[in-house]
C-alpha positions as CSV (number, residue, x, y, z in Angstrom):
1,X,116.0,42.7,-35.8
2,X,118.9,40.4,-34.4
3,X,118.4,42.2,-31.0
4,X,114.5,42.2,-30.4
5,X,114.9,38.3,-31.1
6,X,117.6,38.4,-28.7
7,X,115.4,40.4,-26.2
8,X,112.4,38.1,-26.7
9,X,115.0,35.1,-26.3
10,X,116.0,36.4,-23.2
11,X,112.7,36.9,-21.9
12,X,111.7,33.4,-22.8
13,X,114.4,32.2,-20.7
14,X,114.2,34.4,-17.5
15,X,109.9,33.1,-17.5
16,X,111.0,29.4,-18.0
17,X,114.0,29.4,-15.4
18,X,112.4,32.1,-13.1
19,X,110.6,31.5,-9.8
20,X,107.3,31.5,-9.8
21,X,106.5,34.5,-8.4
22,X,108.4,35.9,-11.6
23,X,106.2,33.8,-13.6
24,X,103.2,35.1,-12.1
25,X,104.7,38.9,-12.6
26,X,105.2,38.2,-16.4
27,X,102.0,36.6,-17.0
28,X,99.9,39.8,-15.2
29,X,102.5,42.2,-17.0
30,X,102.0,40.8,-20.3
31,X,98.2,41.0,-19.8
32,X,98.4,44.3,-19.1
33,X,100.4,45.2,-21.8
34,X,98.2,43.8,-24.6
35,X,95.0,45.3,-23.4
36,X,96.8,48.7,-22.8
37,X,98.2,48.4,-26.9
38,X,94.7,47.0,-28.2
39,X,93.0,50.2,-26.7
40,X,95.5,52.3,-28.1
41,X,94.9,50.9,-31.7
42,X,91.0,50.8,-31.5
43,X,91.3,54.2,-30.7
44,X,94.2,54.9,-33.7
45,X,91.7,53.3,-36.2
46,X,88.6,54.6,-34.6
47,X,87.3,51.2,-33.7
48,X,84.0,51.4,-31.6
49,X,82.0,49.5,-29.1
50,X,84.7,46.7,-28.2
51,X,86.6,46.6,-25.2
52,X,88.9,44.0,-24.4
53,X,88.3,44.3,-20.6
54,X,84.4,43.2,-21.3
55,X,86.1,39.6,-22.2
56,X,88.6,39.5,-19.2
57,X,87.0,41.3,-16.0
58,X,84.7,39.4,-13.8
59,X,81.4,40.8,-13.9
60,X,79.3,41.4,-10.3
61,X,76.3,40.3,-12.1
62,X,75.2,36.4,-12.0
63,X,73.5,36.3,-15.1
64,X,76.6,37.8,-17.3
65,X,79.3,35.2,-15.5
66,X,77.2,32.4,-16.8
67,X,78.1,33.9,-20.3
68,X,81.7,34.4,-19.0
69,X,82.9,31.6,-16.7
70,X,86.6,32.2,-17.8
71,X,86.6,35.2,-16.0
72,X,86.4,33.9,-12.7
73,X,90.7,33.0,-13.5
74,X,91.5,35.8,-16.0
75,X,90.3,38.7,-13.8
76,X,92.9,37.8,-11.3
77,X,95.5,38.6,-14.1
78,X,94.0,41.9,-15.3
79,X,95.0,45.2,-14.6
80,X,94.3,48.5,-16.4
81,X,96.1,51.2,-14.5
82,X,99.8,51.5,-14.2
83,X,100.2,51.9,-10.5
84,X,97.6,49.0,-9.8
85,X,99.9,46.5,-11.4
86,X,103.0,48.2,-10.0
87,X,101.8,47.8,-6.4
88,X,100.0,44.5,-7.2
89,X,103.6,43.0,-8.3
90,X,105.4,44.3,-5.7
91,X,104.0,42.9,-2.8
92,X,103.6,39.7,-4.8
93,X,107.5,39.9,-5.7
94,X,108.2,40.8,-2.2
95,X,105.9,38.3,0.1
96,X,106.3,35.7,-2.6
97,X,109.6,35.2,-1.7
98,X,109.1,35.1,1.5
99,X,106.2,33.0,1.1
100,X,108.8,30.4,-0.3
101,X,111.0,30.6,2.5
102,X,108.6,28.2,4.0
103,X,106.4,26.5,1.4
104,X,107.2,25.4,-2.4
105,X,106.3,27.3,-5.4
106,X,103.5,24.9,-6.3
107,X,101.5,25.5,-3.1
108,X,102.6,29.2,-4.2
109,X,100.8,29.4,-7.7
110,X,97.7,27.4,-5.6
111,X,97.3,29.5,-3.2
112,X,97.5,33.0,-6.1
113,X,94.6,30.9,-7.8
114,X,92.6,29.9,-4.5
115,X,93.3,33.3,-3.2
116,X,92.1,35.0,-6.5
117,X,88.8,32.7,-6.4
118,X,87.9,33.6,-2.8
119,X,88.0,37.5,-3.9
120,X,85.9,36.7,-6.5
121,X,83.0,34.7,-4.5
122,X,82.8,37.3,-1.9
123,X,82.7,40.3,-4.4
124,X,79.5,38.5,-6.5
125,X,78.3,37.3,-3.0
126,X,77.9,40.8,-1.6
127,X,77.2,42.7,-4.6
128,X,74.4,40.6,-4.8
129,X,73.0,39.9,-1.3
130,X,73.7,43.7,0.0
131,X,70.7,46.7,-0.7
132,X,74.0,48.9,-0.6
133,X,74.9,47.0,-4.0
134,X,71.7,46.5,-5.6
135,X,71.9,49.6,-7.9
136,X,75.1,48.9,-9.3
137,X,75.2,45.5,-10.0
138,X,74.0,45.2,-13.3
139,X,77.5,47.4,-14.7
140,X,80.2,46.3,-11.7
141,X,83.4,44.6,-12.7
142,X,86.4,43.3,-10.7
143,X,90.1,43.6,-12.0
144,X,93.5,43.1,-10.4
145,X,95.6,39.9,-8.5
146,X,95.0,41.8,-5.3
147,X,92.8,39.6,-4.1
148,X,95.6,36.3,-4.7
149,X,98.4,38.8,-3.5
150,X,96.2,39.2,0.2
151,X,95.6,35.7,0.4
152,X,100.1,34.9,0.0
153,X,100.8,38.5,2.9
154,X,97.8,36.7,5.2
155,X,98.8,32.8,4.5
156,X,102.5,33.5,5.6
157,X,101.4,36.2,8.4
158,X,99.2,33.7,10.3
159,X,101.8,30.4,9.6
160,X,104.4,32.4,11.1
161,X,103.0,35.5,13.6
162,X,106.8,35.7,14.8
163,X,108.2,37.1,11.3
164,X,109.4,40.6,11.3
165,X,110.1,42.6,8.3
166,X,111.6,46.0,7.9
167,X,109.3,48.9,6.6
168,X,110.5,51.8,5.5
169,X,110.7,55.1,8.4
170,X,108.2,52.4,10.2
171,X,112.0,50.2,11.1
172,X,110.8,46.4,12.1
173,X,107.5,45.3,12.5
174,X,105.7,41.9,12.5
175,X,104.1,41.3,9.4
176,X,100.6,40.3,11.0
177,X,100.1,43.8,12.2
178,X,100.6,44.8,8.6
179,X,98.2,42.2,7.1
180,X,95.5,43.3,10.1
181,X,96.5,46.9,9.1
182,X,95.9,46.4,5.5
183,X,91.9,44.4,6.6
184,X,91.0,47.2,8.5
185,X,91.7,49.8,6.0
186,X,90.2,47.3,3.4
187,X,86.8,47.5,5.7
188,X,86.8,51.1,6.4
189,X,87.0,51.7,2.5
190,X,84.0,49.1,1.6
191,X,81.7,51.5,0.4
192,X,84.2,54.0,-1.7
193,X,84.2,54.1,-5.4
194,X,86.8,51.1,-5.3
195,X,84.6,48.8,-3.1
196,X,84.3,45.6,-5.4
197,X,88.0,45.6,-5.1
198,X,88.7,46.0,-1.5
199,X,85.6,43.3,-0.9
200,X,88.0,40.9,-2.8
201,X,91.1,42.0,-0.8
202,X,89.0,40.5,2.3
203,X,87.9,37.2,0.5
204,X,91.6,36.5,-0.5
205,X,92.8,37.6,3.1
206,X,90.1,35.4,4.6
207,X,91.6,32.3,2.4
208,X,95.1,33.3,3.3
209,X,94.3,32.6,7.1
210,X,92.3,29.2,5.9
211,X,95.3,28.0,4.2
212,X,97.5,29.2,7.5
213,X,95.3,27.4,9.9
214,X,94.5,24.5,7.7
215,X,98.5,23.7,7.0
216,X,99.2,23.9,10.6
217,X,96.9,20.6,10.8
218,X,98.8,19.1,8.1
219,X,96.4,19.6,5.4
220,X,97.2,21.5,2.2
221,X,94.6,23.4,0.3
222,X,96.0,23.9,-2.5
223,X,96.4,20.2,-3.8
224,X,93.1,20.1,-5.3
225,X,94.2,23.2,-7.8
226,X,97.8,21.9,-8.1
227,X,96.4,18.6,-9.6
228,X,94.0,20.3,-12.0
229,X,97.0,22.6,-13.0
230,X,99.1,19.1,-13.5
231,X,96.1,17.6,-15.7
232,X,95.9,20.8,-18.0
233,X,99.7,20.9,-18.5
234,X,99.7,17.3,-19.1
235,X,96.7,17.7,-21.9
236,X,99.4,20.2,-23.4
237,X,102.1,17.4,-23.9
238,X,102.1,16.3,-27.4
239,X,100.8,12.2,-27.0
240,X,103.6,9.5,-27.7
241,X,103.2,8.1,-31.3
242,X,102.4,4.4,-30.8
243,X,105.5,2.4,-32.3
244,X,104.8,-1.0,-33.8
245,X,108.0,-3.4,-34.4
246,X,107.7,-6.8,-36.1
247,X,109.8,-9.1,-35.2
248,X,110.7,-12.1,-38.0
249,X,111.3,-15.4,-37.3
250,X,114.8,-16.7,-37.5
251,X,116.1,-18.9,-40.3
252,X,116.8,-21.9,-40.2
253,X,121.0,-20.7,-40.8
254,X,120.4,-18.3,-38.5
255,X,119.1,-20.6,-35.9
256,X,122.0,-23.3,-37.0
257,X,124.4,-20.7,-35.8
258,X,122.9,-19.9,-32.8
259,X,122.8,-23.2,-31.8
260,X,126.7,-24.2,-32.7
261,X,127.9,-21.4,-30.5
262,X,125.9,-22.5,-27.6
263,X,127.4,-26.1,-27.7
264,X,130.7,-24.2,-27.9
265,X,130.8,-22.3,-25.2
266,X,129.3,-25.3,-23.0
267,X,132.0,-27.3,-24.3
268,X,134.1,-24.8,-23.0
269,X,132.7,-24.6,-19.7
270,X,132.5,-28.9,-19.2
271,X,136.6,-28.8,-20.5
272,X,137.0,-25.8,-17.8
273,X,135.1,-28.1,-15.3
274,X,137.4,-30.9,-16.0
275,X,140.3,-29.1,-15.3
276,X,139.7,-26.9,-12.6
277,X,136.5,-28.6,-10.6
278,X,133.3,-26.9,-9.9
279,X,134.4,-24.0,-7.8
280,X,136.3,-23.0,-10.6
281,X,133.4,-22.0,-12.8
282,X,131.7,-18.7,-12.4
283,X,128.1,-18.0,-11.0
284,X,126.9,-17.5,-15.0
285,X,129.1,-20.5,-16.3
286,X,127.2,-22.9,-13.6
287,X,123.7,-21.3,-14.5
288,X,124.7,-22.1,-18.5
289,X,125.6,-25.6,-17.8
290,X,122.4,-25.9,-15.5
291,X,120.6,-24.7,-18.3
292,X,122.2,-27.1,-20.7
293,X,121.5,-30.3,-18.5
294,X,117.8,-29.7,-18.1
């Protein structure tokens, strides 16, 4: 027992001290790992007719995202197959960092939740607008950050066309030509069984550029999210307990006392005075016996 607290301690500690792009990873792992465990006991206890992914994906249908608005943010945190997130969290482990290199980790979770929003709008968008579509409309669904992962690899590809990284039996390579790589083989599979998903790998590309081009200008995109993030967390923060002190009024001892010291310490100051002169008296000795003339 001692060491699963110790474990979930730990893990605690590594999401609240870890950068953001390890906060992100935890959130979308810890996603997947409770719908993975509730579909493993609704099948156990032979529980029909709910799945947990109905409540989290983002439908392609207009009428059922009216019913399920949230799903426009928890979709981008969704995954169902293993090698989906694994791939999803490495890029974002990997091109988040380097992402960071040149922006902070605000503009970072921002631009996953900008990035993640575009995908979305241009999936519904063309599912609903395109004939090709139109059949499947009514039962489509959208899962995976993919979509927020595109718009960090095309945001720092197009800030910085120079970079370079190293690719495995490729050796160096800018990392534009593997963005434009990755959103042509994105548009070539548009119509395959995965389509909804490589439509949002375009919308989150596309907002990766805007953010590029847009920052250039010295204009950030991403402050409108970062503020509403702000205003949520601060609706977290438990509210200050107002505090009311009444202060008495002093007796008439009290007061007696107060006023016998003062004379002291001005007699004090006017025997000093005599003494020594005026230069002799310090900057808050004069202000007292100012005080005491008036």
């Amino acid at each position: 027992m001692a060491t699963m607290e110790s474990i979930f301690t730990n893990l605690k500690q590594t999401f609240r001290n870890g950068a953001i792009p390890i906060k992100l990873i935890y959130i979308n792992v810890g996603v997947f790992l409770i719908v993975r465990l509730l579909g493993v006991l609704f099948l156990l206890f032979n529980i029909q007719g709910i799945q947990i992914l109905d409540f989290i994906e983002l439908p392609s249908s207009i009428s059922s995202l009216l019913f399920k608005p949230w799903t426009l943010i928890t979709y981008m945190f969704t995954h169902f197959d293993f090698f989906h997130i694994l791939f999803n969290m490495l890029w974002l482990y990997w091109f988040g960092n380097i992402f960071l290199q040149f922006f902070n980790p605000r503009q970072l979770g921002g631009l996953y939740i900008l990035g993640g929003l575009a995908g979305a709008l241009l999936f519904i968008l063309t599912y609903n607008t395109l004939p090709y579509f139109k059949p499947v409309v009514s039962y489509s669904a959208l899962i995976g950050a993919s979509a927020s992962v595109m718009a960090i690899v095309f945001a720092i590809s197009f800030y910085r066309r120079d970079l370079e990284i190293n690719l495995l039996l490729i050796g160096r390579i800018k990392l534009i030509y593997l963005a434009l790589g990755t959103i042509v083989i994105d548009f070539l599979a548009i119509t395959s069984d995965n389509a909804g998903g490589h439509i949002a790998h375009i919308g989150g590309a596309l907002l990766g550029i805007l953010f590029a081009s847009q920052m250039k200008q010295g204009k950030d995109l991403t402050k409108p999210i970062i503020k509403f993030l702000d205003w949520v967390a601060d609706l977290r923060k438990p509210k200050p307990k107002m505090r009311v002190t009444y202060k008495r009024g002093e007796t008439e001892y009290e007061y007696n006392e107060r006023k016998n010291k003062k004379n002291d310490e001005i007699d004090r100051i006017l025997e000093k005075l005599k003494r020594s002169g005026y230069e002799s008296l310090s900057s808050e000795e004069k202000k007292k016996l100012f005080d005491a003339s008036k």
